[in-house]
C-alpha positions in Angstrom: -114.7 37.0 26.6 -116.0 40.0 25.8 -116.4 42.4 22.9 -117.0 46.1 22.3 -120.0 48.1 21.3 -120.3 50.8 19.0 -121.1 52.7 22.2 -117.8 51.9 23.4 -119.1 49.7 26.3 -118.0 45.9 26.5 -120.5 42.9 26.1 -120.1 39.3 27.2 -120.3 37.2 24.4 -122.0 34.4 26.3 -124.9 35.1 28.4 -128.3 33.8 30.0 -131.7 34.7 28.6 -134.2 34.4 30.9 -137.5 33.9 28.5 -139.9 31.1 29.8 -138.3 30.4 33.2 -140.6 29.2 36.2 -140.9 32.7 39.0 -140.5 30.6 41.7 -137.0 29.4 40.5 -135.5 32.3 39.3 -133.8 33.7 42.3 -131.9 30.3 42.8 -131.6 29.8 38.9 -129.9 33.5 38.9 -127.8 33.6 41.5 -126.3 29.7 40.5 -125.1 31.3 37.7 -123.5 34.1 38.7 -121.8 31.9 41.2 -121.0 29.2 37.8 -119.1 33.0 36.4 -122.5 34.4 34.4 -122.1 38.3 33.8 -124.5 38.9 30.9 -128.2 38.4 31.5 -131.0 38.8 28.6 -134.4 40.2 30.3 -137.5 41.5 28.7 -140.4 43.1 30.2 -142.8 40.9 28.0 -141.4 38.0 29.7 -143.3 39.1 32.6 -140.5 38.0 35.4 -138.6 41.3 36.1 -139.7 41.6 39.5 -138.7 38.3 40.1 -135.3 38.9 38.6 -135.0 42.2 40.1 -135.1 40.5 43.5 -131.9 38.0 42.5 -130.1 40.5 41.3 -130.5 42.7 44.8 -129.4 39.7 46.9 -126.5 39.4 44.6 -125.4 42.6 45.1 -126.5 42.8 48.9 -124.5 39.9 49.3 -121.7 41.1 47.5 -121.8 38.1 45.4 -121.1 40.6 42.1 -121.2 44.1 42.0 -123.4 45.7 39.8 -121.0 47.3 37.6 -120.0 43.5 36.8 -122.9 42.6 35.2 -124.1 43.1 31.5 -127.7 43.7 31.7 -130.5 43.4 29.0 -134.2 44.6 28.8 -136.3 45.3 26.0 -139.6 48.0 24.8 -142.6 45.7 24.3 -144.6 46.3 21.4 -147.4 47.9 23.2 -145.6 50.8 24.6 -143.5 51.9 21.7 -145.6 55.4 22.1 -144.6 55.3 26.2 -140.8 54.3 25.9 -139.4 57.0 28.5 -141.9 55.8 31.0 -141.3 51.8 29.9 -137.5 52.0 30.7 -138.5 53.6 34.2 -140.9 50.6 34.8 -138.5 48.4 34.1 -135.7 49.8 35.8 -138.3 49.7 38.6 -138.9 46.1 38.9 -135.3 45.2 38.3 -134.2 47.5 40.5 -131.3 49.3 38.9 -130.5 52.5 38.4 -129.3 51.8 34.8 -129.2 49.2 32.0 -126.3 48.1 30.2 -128.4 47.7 27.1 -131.7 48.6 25.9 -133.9 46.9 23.3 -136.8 47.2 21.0 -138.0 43.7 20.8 -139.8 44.1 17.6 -140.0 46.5 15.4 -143.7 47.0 15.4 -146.0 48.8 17.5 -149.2 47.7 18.8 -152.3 48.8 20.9 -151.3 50.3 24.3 -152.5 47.9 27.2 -150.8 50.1 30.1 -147.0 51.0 31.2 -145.1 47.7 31.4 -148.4 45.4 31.2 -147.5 43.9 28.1 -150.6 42.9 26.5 -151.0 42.1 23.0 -154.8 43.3 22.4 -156.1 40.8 19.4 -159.1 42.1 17.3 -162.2 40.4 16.6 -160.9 37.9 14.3 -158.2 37.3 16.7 -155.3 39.2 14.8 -152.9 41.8 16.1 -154.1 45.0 16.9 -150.9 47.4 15.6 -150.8 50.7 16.1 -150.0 52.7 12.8 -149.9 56.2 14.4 -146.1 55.4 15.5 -143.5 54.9 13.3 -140.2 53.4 14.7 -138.5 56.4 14.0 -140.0 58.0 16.4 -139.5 55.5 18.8 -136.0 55.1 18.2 -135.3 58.8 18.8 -137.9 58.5 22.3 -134.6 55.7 22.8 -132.0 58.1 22.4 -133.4 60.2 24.8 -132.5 57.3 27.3 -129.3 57.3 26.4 -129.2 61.3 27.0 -130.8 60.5 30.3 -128.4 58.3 31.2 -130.6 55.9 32.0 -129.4 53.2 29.6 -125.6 52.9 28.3 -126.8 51.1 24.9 -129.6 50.9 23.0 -130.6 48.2 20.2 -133.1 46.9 18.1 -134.3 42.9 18.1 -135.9 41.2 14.8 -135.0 43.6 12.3 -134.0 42.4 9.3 -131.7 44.1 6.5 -134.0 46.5 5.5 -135.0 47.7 8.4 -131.7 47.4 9.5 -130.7 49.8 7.0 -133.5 52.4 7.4 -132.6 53.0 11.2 -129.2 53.6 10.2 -130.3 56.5 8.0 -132.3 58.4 10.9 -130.4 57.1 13.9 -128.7 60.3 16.3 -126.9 56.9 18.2 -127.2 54.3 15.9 -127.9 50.6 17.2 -125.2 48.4 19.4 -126.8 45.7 19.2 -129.7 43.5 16.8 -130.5 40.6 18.9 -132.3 37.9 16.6 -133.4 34.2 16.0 -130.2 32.7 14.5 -128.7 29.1 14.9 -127.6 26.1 12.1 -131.1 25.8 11.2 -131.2 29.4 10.4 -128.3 30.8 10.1 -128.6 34.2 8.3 -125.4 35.3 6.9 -126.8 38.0 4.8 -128.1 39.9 8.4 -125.0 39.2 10.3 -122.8 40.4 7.6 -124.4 43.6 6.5 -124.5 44.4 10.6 -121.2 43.9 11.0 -120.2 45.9 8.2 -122.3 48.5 9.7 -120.5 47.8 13.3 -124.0 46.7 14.5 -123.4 43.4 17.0 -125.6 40.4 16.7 -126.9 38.9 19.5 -128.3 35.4 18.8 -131.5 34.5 20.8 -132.3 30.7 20.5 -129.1 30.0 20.0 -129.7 26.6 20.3 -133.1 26.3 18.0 -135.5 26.2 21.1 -135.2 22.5 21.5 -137.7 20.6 23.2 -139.6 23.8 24.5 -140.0 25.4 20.4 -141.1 22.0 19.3 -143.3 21.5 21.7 -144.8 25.9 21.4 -143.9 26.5 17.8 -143.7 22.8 16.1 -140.2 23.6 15.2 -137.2 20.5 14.8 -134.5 21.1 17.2 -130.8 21.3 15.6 -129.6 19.4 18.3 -130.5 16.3 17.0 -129.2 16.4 13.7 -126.0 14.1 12.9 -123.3 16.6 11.7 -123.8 17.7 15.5 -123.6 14.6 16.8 -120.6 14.0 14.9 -118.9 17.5 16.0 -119.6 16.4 19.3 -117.7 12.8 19.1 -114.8 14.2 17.8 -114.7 17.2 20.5 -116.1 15.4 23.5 -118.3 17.9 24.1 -122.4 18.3 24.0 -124.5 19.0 21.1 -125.4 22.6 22.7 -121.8 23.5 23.7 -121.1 22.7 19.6 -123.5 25.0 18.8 -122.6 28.0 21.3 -119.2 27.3 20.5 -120.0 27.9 16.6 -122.2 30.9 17.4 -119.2 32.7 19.3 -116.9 31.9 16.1 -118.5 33.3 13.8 -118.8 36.7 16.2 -122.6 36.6 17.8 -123.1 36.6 21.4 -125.3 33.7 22.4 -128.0 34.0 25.0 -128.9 30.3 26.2 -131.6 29.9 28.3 -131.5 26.4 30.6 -134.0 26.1 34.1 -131.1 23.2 34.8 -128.3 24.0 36.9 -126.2 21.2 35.0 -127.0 22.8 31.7 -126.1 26.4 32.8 -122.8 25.3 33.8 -122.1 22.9 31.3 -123.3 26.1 28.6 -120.9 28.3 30.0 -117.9 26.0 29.6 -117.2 26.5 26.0 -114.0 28.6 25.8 -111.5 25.7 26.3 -111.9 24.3 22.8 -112.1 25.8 19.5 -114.1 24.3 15.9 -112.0 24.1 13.2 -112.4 25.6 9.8 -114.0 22.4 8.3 -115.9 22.1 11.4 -117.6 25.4 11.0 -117.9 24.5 7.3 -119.6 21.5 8.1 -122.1 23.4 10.5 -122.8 25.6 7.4 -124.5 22.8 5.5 -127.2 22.2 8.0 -128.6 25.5 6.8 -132.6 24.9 6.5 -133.7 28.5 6.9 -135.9 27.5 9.3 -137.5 29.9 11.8 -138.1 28.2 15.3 -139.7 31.5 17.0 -142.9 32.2 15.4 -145.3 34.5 17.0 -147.9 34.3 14.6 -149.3 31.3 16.5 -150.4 33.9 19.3 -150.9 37.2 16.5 -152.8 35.7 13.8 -150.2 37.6 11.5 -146.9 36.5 10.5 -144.5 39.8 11.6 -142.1 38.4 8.9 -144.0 38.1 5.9 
């Protein structure tokens, strides 16, 4: 399943996001999932494993696994190189080794000290707090991402964490306005208000932490996984089907593309296979009242500012 960008290109609605996942295990983790039918693949350079993923991605295609017009790929701007974006794109491009991307992202919409091309640093004052640079404004950087598009060295570009108002202020100065928002959004945050006035705006919402994080937030972040809560356990009793696969089912029903990320080979195929069963309306309903507005991504922990406040 698939749908169709603003840009006019198609995205897979389920993907794999590979934030957090061990170097040494990505080749194998990659190329199991393209072989389990994976086509959409979240990257970033702040995760710090393009390289690594760059080298999957050329055996698959050497091998003629997939060919590379087959695949929906993802990378995103780090903070640090907001002022640098044409050179960024290149770097990454570099280590994944593509000639395009798919889709192009600014992962937040804040720039910060410049630490190098593609290093991905985020310099912390003396008191241990951000160090933002407030000589860019994301105007400008947005329009240094159209110029990629010109370039035609991305097909889409996109913007990750930006809430309404943001939202709406890109869509004032935007030349090529935004395919895609990519955000935190799952039944412990669910954010109707964002998904609905980007719709309406024919903005697509990609869902990062689909799933709440799990184990891996709680154990970072502190957060309470949603897959542990009773109205999912229930959902998936009556469905036979896991917990997760509730959860990416609802987050493909209510029209997000959902990026899980799993370092399992059981769980990438048992993710994938959630188009042979459908939540009913009172199902979906009864997802809705597990709403706790509860953010599970915080990068404050490592900024000594919270970005959202």
């Amino acid at each position: 399943m698939a749908i169709t960008l603003n840009s006019g290109f198609k995205m897979p609605v389920l993907g794999l996001g590979v934030w957090r996942m061990d170097r040494n295990e990505i080749k194998n983790l990659l190329l199991s999932a393209i072989n389990l039918g994976y086509r959409h693949f979240d990257c970033a350079a702040d995760y710090k494993n393009e390289l690594e993923v760059g080298e999957a991605f050329k055996e698959a295609f050497d091998t003629d696994l997939v060919k590379r017009e087959d695949l929906f790929i993802t990378t995103k701007l780090w903070n640090s190189d907001h002022g640098h974006v044409i050179e960024a794109c290149k770097n990454s491009l570099k280590k994944l080794q593509l000639e395009y991307l798919d889709l192009y992202l600014i992962h937040f919409p804040m720039a910060s000290k410049h630490s190098g091309i593609g290093t991905t640093r985020s310099i912390l004052d003396d008191e241990g707090v951000l160090e933002v640079d407030a000589t860019i404004s994301l105007e400008a950087t947005w329009h240094e991402m159209e110029k990629l598009v010109e370039m035609g060295l991305v097909r889409s570009i996109g913007i990750s964490n930006y809430d309404v108002y943001l939202t709406r202020d890109i869509l004032s100065y935007s030349k090529i306005k935004p395919a895609v928002n990519q955000i935190e959004t799952h039944p412990y945050f669910q954010r109707d208000s964002l998904i609905k006035f980007c719709h309406k705006y024919g903005i697509a919402i990609t869902a990062h932490t689909p799933l709440g994080g799990a184990l891996a937030n709680t154990e970072r972040f502190g957060s309470v996984s949603c897959l542990d809560d009773p109205v999912l356990k229930k959902l998936s009793d009556k469905h036979n089907k896991s917990p997760a696969q509730i959860v990416l089912r609802w987050g493909v029903q209510r029209n997000t593309i959902v990026i899980p990320k799993s370092s399992k080979t059981k769980r990438l195929e048992e993710n994938i296979n959630i188009f042979d069963f459908e939540l009913s309306k009172e199902d979906m309903e009864l997802i809705k009242t597990m709403e706790r507005n509860q953010r599970s991504n915080t990068p404050a922990k490592a900024w000594g500012i919270d970005v959202y406040a």
